[in-house]
N, C-alpha and C positions, 0 to 999 in steps of 0.2 A: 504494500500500500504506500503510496506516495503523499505521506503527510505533508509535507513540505509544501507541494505542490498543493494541497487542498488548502492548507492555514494561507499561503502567501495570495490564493486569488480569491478567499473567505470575501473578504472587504468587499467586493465586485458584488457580492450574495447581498452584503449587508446594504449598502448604498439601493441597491437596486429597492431591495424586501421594506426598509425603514425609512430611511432619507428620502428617498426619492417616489416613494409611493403615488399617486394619481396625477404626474408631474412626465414633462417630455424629455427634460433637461436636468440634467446635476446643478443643484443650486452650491452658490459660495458656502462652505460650511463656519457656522458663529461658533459661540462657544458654548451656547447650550446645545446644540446641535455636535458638536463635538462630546460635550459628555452623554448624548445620548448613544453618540455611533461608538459610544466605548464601552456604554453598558452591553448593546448587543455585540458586540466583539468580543466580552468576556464570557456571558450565555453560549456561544459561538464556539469558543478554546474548551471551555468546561466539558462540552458536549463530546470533542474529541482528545484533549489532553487531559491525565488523570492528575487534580492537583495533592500536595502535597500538606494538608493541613493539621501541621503539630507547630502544639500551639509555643516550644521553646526553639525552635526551626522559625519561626513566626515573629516570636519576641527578637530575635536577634534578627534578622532582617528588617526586620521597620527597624532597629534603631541604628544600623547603619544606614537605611535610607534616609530617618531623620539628622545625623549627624550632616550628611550631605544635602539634605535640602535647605536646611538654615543658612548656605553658603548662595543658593541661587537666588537672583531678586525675587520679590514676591510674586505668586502666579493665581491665577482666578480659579484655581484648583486644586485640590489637595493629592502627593502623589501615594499610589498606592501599590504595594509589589507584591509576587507573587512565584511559589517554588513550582513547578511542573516537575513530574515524576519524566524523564526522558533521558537515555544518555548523550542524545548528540550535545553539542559541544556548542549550546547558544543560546542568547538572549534578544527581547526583541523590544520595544513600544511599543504601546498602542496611543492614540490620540485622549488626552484630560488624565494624563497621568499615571496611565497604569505599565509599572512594567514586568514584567517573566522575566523568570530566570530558572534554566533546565537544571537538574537537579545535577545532571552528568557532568554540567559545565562546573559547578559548586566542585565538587571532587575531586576534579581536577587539579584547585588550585591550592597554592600551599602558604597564602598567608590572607589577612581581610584586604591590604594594601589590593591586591589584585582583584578582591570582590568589590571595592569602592570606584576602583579604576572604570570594568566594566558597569557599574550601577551608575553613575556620574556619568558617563558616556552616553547611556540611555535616558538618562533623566535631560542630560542634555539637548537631545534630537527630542521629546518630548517640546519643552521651555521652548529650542528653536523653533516648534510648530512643523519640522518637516514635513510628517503626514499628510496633515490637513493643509498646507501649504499643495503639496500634490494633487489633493481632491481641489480645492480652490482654482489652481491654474486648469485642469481638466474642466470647468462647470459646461462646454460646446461637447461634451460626448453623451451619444446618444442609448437610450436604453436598450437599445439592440444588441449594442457593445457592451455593456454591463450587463446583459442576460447571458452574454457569450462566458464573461467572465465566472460567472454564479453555474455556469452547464459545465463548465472546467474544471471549478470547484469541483461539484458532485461526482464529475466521474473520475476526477483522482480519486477521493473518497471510497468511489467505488469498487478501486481494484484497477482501473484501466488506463493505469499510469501512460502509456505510448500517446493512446486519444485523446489521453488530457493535454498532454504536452504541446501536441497538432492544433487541439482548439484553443489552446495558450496561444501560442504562438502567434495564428491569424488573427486571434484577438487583439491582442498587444498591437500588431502591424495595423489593427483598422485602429484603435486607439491611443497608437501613442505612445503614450507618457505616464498611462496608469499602470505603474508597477510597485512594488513596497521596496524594492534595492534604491540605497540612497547614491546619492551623484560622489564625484570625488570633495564636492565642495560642499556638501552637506557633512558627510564625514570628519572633514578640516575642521568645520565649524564645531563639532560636537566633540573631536577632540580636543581641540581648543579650551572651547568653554569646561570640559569634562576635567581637562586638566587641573585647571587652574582650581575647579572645584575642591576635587583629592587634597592639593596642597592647603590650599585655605583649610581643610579641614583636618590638616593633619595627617595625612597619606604620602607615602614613598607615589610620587607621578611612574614612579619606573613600573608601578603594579600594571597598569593598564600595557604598555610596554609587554613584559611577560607572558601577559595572558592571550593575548594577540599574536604572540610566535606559538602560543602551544595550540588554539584553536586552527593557525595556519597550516603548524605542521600533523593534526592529525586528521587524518583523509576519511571522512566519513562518509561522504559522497564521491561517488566518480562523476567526472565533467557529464556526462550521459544521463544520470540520474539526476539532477537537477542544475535546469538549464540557467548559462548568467545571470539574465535578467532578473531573475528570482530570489537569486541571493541578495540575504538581509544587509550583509557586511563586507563590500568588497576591500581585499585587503592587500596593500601593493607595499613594496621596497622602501617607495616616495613617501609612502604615509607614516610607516614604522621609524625611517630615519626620521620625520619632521618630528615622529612623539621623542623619540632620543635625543635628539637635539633640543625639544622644551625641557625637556628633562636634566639636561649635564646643565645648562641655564640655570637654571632654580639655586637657591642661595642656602642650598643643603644640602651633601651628596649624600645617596642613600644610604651609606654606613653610619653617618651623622645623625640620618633621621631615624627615632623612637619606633619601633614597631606597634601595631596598634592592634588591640583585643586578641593577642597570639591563643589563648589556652579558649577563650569562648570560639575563635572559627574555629580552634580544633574539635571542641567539643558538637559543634555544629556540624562540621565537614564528616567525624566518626559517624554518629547519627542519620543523617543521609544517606552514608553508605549500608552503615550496620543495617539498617531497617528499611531501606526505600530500596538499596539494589540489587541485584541477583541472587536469592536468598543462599542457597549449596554456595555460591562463587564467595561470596563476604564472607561464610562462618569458616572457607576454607583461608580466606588470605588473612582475618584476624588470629584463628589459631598459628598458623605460621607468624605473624607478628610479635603474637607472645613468647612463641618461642626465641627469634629474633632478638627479641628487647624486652627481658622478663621486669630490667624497672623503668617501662613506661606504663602509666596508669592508662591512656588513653587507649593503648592496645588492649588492656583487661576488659577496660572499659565497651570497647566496639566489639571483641569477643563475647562481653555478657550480653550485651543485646543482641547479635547475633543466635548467641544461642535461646533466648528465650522467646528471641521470633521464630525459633523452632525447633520450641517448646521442651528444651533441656531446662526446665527454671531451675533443678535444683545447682548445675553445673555453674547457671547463670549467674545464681548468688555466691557462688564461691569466687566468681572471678571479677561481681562488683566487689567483693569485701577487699578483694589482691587490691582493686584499684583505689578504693578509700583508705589502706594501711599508708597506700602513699600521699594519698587528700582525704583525709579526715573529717574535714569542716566544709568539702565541696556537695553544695548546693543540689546542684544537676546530678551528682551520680548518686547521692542521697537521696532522689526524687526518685530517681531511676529504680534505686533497690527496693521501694516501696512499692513502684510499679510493679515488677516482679512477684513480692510475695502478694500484693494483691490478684494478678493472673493465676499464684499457685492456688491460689482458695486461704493463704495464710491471712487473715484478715486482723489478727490482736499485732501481725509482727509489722505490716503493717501500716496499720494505726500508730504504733510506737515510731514507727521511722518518720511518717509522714508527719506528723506531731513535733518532731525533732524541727525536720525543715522549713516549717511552718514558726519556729522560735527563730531562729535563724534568718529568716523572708518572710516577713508577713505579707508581703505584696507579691506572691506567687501565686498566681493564678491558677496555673496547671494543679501545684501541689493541694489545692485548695477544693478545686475540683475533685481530686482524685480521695480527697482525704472525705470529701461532700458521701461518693461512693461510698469507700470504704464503711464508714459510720450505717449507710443504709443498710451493706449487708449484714452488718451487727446488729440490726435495729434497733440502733440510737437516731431517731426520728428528730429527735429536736435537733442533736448537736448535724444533724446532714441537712436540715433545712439551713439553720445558721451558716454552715459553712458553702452551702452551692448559693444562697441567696446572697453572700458577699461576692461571688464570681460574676452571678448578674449583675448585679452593682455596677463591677466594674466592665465589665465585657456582656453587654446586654443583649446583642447581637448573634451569640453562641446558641446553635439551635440545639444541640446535647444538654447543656445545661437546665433547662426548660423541660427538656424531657425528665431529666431526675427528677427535677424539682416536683413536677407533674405527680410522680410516684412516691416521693415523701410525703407532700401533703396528703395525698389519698390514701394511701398508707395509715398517716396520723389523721385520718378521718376531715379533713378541713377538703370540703368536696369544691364550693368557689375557685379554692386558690390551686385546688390541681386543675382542675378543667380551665382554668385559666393561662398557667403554666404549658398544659398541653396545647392550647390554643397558638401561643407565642414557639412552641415547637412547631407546629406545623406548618404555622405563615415562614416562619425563617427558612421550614425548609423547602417553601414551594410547591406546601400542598394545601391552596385556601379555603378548598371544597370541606377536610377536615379540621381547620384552622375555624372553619365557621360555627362548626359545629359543636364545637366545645367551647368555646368562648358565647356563642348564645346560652350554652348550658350556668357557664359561670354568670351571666347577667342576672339570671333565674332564680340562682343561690345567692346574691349577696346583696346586702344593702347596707355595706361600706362603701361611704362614699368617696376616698379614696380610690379603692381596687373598682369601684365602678367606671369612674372616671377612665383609669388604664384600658378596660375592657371595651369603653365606648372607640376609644382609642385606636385600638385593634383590629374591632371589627371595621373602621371606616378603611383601615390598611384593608382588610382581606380582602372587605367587596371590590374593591377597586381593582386587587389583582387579582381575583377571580372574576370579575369581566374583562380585566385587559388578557387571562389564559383564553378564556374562551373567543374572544375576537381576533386574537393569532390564532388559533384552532382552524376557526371558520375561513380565515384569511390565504390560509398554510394549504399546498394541494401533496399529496402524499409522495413520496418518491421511493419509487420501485426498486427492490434490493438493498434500501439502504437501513444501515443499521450503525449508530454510533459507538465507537471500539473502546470509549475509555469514560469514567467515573470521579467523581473528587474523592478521594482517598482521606478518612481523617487517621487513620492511623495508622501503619504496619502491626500493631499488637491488636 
């Protein structure tokens, strides 16, 4: 299957289906208009890339995103990133801030310097408006040629990678200029700007440097399999020596400059691997790692999660504990061990552990979460309302949490606040038909007027996307053979 090929002429789908609806012509695209063609663009990627959503994978990525974005002038949009479960070797934009980043390409690299390089670089082409700058210049192509574009799509999709390429092809030649590969001077620009980012923020500029000889030198595609024009990132001689040359510039050489969050991308970069990649291939190259380097904790470390994504948890804890004899007081692998005994059914061990790092981090989400669980299987009903309703608190948006929460209250008899609970699971997860239905249940039950208030709330969210599901329904004409290959993933355990 030619993904590539489907993700790069998706846009074509979108423009057509959204944008461009009861219209002859491509209009200028604004900036609401831009964040709409970025919601469908993400609905779009979801459908075919599986994302990556853990939630300490998560934590560390916004906040290197945020370290870098406090460095770019302010933008009429907030940006937001995102891990894809994939090995190739790449990251992309999309238009009002949103950027990927392949999980393969994270693993690759061997310090944050290189993950800030490429993130700044996107974020850059972003801020510069590239994209929508492309759709902009394009507003005289006609829908014939963006239907061409949206038929290319699908039957890469499909399987029929040669045909697609053919109807690529002619398409492009009747349109143009509509392609997502950037020119050499949009490149210049976002290295540029990407650059100066990094440094402003405390980055070795040499990171991005690095990481752009390793995506060069490894061949994941033959010239045949996906054609120039296509490519996201053309990458020349001319461009590497200009990033080299900002680089020996800069008034720090990179032996001078601080390394930045070394032990969080490693623990990040472990994690990724351990749990998102080849499950037999990770628990073989971390066992060999231990052996290798019996005191590196981060080896024990990616070994124990290797093996308790399958499902050696007893072996798993023997070689979190190898890794906390060397970190003690680490956070993450303290979370991790809890994890563990909670998968094994040990639920008092723990509670004790997660309790621990919970003294340690009160503002752990995850651990908070997991401790919300834990407490349930005990039924300790109060102390799992108390600790998943602080996770809401903070992360209200988590359609998991809302589910627990759903089954503690009902559990502990308070029938409102579960079907209430359950209502806000369902709307988050894009099922408003059930999101209805329990959330009128909770209107029924409660005359707090508070929890009332929330519930009226709610239901105005659901009807609304449950007639916006149903008029894509009605809108949408079926397509033959096709079936979407990938899921959002929250978690390898």
């Amino acid at each position: 299957m030619k993904r590539w090929i489907a993700f790069a002429l998706a846009l074509g789908w979108l423009l057509l289906s959204g944008l461009l609806s009861g219209v002859h012509e491509a209009s200028a695209i604004t900036i609401q208009e831009e964040e709409e063609l970025s919601r469908e663009f993400q609905i779009l990627v979801a459908e075919h890339f599986p994302f990556i959503r853990d939630p300490m994978v998560d934590k560390y990525i916004q906040g290197v995103g945020k370290k870098l974005a406090e460095q770019f002038p302010p933008q009429p949009f907030s940006f937001h990133f995102h891990v894809i479960k994939e090995d190739v070797y790449n990251a992309f934009a999309t238009p009002a801030g949103h950027i990927y980043l392949n999980s393969g390409l994270i693993t690759a690299m061997d310090s944050e310097d290189e993950l800030a390089g490429i993130m700044a670089h996107e974020m850059a082409h972003v801020t510069s408006r590239h994209i929508s700058e492309k759709i902009e210049r394009n507003k005289k192509i006609q829908i014939a040629t963006l239907a061409g574009l949206a038929a290319s799509a699908f039957l890469g999709i499909g399987g029929s990678g040669e045909l697609a390429q053919a109807a690529a092809s002619t398409t492009i030649a009747a349109g143009q200029s509509l392609v997502l590969s950037y020119s050499r001077e949009d490149e210049r620009q976002a290295d540029q700007l990407g650059l100066q980012v990094v440094a402003a923020a405390g980055y070795d500029p040499a990171g991005l440097m690095r990481m752009l000889e390793k995506i060069r030198a490894k061949q994941w595609y033959t010239s045949n399999e996906i054609p120039d024009y296509l490519s996201t990132h053309p990458t020349s001689e001319e461009r590497l020596a200009y990033i080299d040359s900002y680089r020996t510039r800069g008034a720090e050489s990179p032996a001078e400059r601080p390394r930045r969050g070394s032990d969080d991308f490693i623990r990040v970069r472990t994690r990724l691997s351990a749990l998102y990649g080849e499950k037999e291939e990770e628990l073989r190259q971390y066992k060999n790692a231990v052996n290798r380097k019996p005191d590196d904790p981060f080896a024990h470390y990616g070994y124990a999660l290797a093996l308790a994504r399958s499902g050696n948890t007893d072996a798993a804890v023997e070689q979190m504990r190898s890794a906390l004899e060397m970190r003690a007081f680490d956070g993450v692998l303290l979370n991790d061990l809890g994890r563990i005994y909670f998968m094994s059914g040990q639920y008092e061990e723990a509670r004790n552990t997660l309790e621990g790092v919970v003294s340690l981090d009160k503002d752990s989400n995850e651990t908070r979460f997991l401790l919300g669980r834990t407490y349930l299987q005990l039924d300790r009903l109060e102390a799992a309302v108390t600790s998943l309703e602080q996770v809401a608190s903070w992360q209200p948006d988590y359609p998991n949490v809302h589910l627990y929460l759903g089954n503690a209250y009902g559990r502990w008899g308070k029938m409102a606040r579960a079907h209430y609970h359950l209502g806000m699971h369902y709307r988050l997860a894009g099922n408003p038909g059930n999101a209805l239905f329990h959330l009128r249940k909770a209107k029924k039950l409660t005359d707090d007027p508070a929890l009332l208030a929330s519930i009226e709330s709610e239901l105005r969210k659901a009807v609304g996307e449950e007639k916006k599901a149903a008029e894509s329904a009605k809108e949408s004409k079926p397509l033959v053979g096709f079936s979407p290959p990938g899921r959002s993933e929250k978690t390898a355990w």
